[in-house]
C-alpha positions, 0 to 999 in steps of 0.5 A: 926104644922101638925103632919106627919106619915110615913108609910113605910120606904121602899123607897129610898127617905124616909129619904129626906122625914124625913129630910124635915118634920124635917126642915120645923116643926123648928126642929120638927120630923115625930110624928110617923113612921110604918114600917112593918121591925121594925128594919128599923122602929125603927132605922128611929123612933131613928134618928128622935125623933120619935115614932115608931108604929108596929101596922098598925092600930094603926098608920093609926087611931092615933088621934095625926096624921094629915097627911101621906106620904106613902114610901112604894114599889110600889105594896104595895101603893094600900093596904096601901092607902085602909086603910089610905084614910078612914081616911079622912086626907092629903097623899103624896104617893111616885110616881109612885101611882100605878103599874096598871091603874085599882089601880090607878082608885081604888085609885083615886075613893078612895080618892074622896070618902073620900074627901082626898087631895092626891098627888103624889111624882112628883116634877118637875111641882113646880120647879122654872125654870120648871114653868117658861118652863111651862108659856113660852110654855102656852104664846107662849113665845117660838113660836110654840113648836113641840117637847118635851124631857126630860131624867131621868136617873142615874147609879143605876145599874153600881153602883150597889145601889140596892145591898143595901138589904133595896133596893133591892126590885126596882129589883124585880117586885113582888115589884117595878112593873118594873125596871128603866121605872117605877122608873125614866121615870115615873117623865118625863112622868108626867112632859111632860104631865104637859107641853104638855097635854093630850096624843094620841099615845104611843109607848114604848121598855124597855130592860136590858142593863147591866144585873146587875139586870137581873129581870126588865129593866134598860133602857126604852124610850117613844115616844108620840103624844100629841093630841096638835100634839107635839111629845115627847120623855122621856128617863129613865135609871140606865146605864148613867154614 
């Protein structure tokens, strides 16, 4: 069985991603979990059966280790993966990879270096259904497609999810890199892309519609022009009810 360590408990997706490695090893745990809040860490290490690591290093270098998956907030990805990618192993990186292109560039050029498989926390193109869209448009099945739309969104602020102090950090962009755009319109920019290819023309407006986390943006709308010639339009907040 793979041998998976988390770096990072951070993210708000980090015990999904605990309890699917723990259900799909017959019962077996993350093999170790570093978390640079060790009281965070060692809680996720307790419930999991796990080891918990403090020493980065140590973690990142661990022989036993097969594979990473990186929940860390968004702006720490880069300086994690600079570490971890020379190790030559697997690594699912929580989306969104980075918060700047040029990171993202140093990333990527990074783990073609190393020969590392790395992957990003974007679900939606394995889907059933999403798939099956996918295969509909690429054959024609559907006629000639001009428009696509796809809305991402929750009610994070009106529910006030990141008043949970292991989560505040999505509100403030030192951390997270922007608000609701970037946490949810990042996964309907990806899936678009997935379905329409390569993008021509953006256009884009983010605003604060609640003004519950007045730091970053709640609301934010893409509009793009697919060199295809389709149009599309993706949608993300944490204001729909």
């Amino acid at each position: 069985m793979p041998k998976i360590a988390v770096i990072s408990v951070a993210h708000i997706h980090s015990r999904q991603f605990c309890d699917k490695i723990s259900k799909s090893t017959s019962g077996k745990a993350p093999c170790l979990i570093w978390d640079e809040n060790v009281e965070r860490g060692t809680k996720y290490a307790s419930d999991y059966n796990s080891r918990f690591e403090p020493d980065l290093a140590k973690a990142v270098s661990d022989p036993e280790v097969d594979a990473f998956i990186v929940c860390a907030e968004n702006t720490r990805h880069l300086p994690l993966l600079q570490k971890i990618l020379p190790m030559g192993k697997p690594v699912m990186c929580e989306k969104p990879l980075a918060t700047k292109a040029s990171e993202a560039d140093e990333i990527v050029a990074l783990a073609r270096k190393y020969n590392v498989k790395l992957i990003c926390g974007y679900h939606l193109p394995f889907n059933g259904a999403n798939r099956a869209a996918k295969e509909h448009i690429v054959n024609k099945e559907l006629g000639d497609v001009t428009h696509v739309n796809f809305r991402n969104a929750h009610h994070a602020a009106y529910g006030r999810w990141f008043d949970n102090p292991e989560l505040a950090w999505f509100t403030e962009p030192e951390l997270s890199g922007g608000g609701a755009l970037l946490d949810m319109g990042t996964h309907a920019v990806q899936f678009l892309r997935h379905l329409a290819g390569p993008v021509e023309k953006v256009w884009a407006e983010i605003l604060n519609l609640s003004n519950v986390y007045p730091k970053v943006d709640d609301y934010g709308l893409i509009v793009m022009k697919f060199k295809s010639g389709i149009i599309g339009r993706a949608e993300a907040g944490w204001v729909f009810t």
